[in-house]
N, C-alpha and C positions, 0 to 999 in steps of 0.2 A: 535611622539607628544603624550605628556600626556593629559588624558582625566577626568573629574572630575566628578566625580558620586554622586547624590544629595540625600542628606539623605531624607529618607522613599520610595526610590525606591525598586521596588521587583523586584529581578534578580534571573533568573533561574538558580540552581548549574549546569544542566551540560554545559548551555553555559559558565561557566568561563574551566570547563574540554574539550571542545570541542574545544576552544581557544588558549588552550595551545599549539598545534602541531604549529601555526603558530609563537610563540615569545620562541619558545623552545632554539631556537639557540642562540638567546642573554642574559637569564636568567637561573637560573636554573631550577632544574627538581623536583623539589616540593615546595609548594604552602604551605600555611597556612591561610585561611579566616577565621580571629580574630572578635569576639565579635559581631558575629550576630546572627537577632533571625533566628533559623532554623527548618523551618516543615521538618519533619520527616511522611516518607510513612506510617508509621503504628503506631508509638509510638506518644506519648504526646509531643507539643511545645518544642524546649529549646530557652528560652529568650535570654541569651547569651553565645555563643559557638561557636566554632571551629573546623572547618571541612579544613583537609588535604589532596590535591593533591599528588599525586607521579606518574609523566611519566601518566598522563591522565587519572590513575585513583583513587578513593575516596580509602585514607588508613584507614583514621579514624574520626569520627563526635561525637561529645559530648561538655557538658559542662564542663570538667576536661581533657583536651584534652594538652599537651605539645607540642609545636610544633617543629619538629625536627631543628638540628641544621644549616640544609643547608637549611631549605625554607623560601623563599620569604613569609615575613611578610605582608598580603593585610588588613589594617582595615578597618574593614567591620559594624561599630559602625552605627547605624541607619539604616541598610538594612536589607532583608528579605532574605534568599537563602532559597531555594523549588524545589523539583522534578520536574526536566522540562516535559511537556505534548510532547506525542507522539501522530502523526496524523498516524491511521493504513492504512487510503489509501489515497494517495492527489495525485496531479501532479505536485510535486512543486520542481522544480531547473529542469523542461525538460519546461517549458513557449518557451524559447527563442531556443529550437532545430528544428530540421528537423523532423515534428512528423510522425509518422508509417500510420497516417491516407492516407498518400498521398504514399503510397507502392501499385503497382498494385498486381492482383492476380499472383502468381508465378507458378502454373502448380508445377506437381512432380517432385523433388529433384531442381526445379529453384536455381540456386547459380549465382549471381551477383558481379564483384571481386567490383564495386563500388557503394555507397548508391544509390538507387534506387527512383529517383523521380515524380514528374506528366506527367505522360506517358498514350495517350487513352487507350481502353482496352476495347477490346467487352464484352457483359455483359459475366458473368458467366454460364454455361451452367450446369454442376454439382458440386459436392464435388474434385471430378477430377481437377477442375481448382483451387482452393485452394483460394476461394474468401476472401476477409478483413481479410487477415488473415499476422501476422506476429510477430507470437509464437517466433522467433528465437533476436526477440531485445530486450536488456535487456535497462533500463533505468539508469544502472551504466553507461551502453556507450554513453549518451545521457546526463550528467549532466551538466547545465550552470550554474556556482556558483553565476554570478551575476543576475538571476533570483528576479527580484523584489518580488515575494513571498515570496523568500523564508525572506529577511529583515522581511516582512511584518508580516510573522508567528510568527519568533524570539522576535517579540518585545510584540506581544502577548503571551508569553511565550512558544512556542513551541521550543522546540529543536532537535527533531529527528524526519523523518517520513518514512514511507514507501512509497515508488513514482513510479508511475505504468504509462507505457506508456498507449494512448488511441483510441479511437477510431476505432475500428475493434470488428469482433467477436473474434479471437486470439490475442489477443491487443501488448503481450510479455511480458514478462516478471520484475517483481517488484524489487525494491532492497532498501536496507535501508541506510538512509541516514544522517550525523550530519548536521543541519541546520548551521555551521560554517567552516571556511575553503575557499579558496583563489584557489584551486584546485580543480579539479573532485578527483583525485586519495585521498587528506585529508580526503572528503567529505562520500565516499563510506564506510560502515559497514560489509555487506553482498548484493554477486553482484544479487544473484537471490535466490530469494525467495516464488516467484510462480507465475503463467501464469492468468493474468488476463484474463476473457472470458466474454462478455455481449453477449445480443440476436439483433443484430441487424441486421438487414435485408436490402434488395434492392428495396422493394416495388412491387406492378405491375408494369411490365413489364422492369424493372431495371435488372433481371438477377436473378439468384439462390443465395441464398436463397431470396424468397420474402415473406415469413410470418415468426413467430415467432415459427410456428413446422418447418417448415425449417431451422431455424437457430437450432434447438436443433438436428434435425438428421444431420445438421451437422457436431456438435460437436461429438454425439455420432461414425461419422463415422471418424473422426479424431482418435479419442483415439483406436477404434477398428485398424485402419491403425497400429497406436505408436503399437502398443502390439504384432501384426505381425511382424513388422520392428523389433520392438527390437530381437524377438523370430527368425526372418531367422538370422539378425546377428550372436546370439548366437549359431547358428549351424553351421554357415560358419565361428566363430571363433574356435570349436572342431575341424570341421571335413573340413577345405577348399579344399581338394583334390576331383576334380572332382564337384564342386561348382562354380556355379558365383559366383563371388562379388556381392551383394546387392548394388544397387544404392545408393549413401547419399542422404537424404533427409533432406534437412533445416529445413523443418513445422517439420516434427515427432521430431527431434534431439531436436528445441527447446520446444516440448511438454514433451520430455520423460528428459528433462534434468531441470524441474522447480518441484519442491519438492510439491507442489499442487496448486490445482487449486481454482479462486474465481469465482463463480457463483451469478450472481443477485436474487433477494428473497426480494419484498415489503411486497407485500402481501400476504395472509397465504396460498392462493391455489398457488404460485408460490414457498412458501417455501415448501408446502405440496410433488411438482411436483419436487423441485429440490434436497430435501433430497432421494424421490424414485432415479431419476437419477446419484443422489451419488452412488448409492448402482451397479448402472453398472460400472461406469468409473473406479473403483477399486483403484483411487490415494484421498489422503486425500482432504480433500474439506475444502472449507470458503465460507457462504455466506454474502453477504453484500447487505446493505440495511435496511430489519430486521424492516420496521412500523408497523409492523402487528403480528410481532413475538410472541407477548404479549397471541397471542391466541393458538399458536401452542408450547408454555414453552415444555410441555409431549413428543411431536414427538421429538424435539428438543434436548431433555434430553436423549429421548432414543437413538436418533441419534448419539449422541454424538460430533454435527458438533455447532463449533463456528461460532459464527455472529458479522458480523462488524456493528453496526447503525450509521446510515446518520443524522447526525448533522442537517440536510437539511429538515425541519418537513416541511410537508401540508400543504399551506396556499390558506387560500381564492384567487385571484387573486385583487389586488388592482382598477380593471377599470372592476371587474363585475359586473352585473345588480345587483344593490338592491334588485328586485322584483324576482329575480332567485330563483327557488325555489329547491335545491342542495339535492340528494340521501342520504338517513339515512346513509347508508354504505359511502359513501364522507365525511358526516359528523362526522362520528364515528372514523374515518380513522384520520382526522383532530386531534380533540380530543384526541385517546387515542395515539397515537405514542409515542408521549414525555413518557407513561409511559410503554411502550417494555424494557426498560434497567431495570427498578425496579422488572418487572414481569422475567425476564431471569435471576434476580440476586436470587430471590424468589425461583425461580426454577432449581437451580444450573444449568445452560448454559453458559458457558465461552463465555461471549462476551469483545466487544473495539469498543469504537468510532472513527467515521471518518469525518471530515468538508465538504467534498464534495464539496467545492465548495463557501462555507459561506465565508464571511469576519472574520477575526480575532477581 
């Protein structure tokens, strides 16, 4: 069924490149989007111009543009094409899966042949029991393409995002995604990307970790575990004569096999706190979050650790007292976040935004 598209609409270029995997079969393999205006990432407007597809990716964009002799002619006379927006961290096309949050703790090298559901579970006792933890799922294996978000992003103009499972201190691992596509397998870019990690804890009397130094020793003793594990491997791959096999371990494998790690970071003593713990874990770091970053540009710079900001600013609570009288530091917090991304851009800190959770 043909669909008609109404002049002075803004369509994001890479959803029509994103689009393509799915009508490749009945048309051909390049594209031609005639006589619109096209923003351009870095260069100046062109009012009317010509940007060409080939096999899903952009051959050529300008105003003097020929379009070759096999593509499909799209006029594109009243519309806008623009670099689609990417979300650096969301949840968006895992909505509708089996989320990791309901994975009990697995104890060392636990391997399960089948997904692992709400199962009781006595609290946690140490790092030993391998609490909220489950480093080893990637969220390529978890894509639901008909995830309302994900419509919901696209029409917002987002088209690609990086989508991280949730809820755990090892939550697993991230992977990047084309917001289009009819498939998991069209859908996926890159299946891992890095091991998201938040601080969260059991509370009193809920099991290990119950504070938030607990959750960090026991992160730090995870990665101390990977570095061992990895390091017996590699001596029982030299030299296996007269060596156990090392046990496989799920948590480490899915530790030592995500390219880095994201660490939480609001506020400036927890950036302060989590660029020091960078400097132990010895794998490339992201923090995310980043309201307060504004104050810590220098550490940051010298750091040389990127920060994702939370779309997601401080706000009063709509049902608080009037009369409330709210901490300078609350209030400052409120205030200056929105300007973290100018102050990081000021201070040469590679950052990216992320919705967190916002509406489109």
């Amino acid at each position: 069924m043909k669909q008609r598209i109404s002049p002075g609409l803004v369509v994001p270029l890479a959803f029509f490149a994103g689009a393509i995997p799915s009508i490749r079969a009945q048309s051909p393999g390049s594209y031609a989007l005639r006589d619109a205006r096209i923003v351009t990432v870095s260069g100046p407007v062109i009012q009317h111009g010509t940007v060409v597809i080939r096999d899903g990716l952009i051959s050529a964009a300008g105003d003097n543009i020929t379009p070759p002799a096999d593509a499909w002619i799209i006029d594109c006379k009243g519309l806008t094409i623009y670099p689609g927006l990417i979300d650096a961290l969301s949840n968006w096309g895992l909505t509708n899966t089996p989320s990791a949050a309901i994975l009990t703790a697995g104890g060392r090298g636990a391997v399960a042949s089948t997904p692992v559901v709400v199962v009781p579970a006595p609290p946690a006792r140490g790092p030993e029991d391998r609490p909220s933890t489950a480093s080893w799922i990637k969220a390529a294996d978890q894509i639901f393409p008909a995830d309302r978000n994900i419509e919901t992003a696209r029409n917002g103009g987002f088209t690609s995002a990086v989508t991280f499972p949730g809820n755990n201190i090892f939550a697993g691992q991230g992977s990047v995604i084309n917001l289009a596509g009819d498939r998991a397998g069209q859908m996926v870019i890159a299946d891992s990307v890095g091991q998201m990690v938040t601080l969260r804890t059991n509370g009193f009397g809920g099991g290990y970790p119950g504070s938030v130094m607990g959750s960090i020793a026991y992160i730090r003793q995870i990665y101390l575990d990977a570095e061992h594990y990895k390091l017996a491997k590699s001596i029982y791959e030299k030299h296996p004569q007269g060596l156990a096999r090392p046990a496989y371990d799920r948590t480490l494998e899915g530790v030592l096999a995500s390219p880095r790690v994201l660490l939480p970071a609001i506020r400036a003593v927890e950036i302060e706190r989590m660029v020091a713990f960078a400097k132990e874990l010895k794998v490339p770091v992201v923090l995310y979050g980043g309201h307060e970053a504004w104050r810590e540009t220098d550490l940051l710079k010298e750091s040389g650790i990127p920060v994702l900001i939370s779309l997601k600013y401080p706000e009063r609570p709509r049902d608080a007292d009037p009369e409330l009288d709210e901490p300078l530091r609350v209030l400052e917090l409120r205030d200056k976040a929105p300007s973290a991304a100018g102050a990081l851009a000021k201070g040469g800190v590679r950052f990216a935004f992320y919705s967190d959770g916002i509406s489109a």
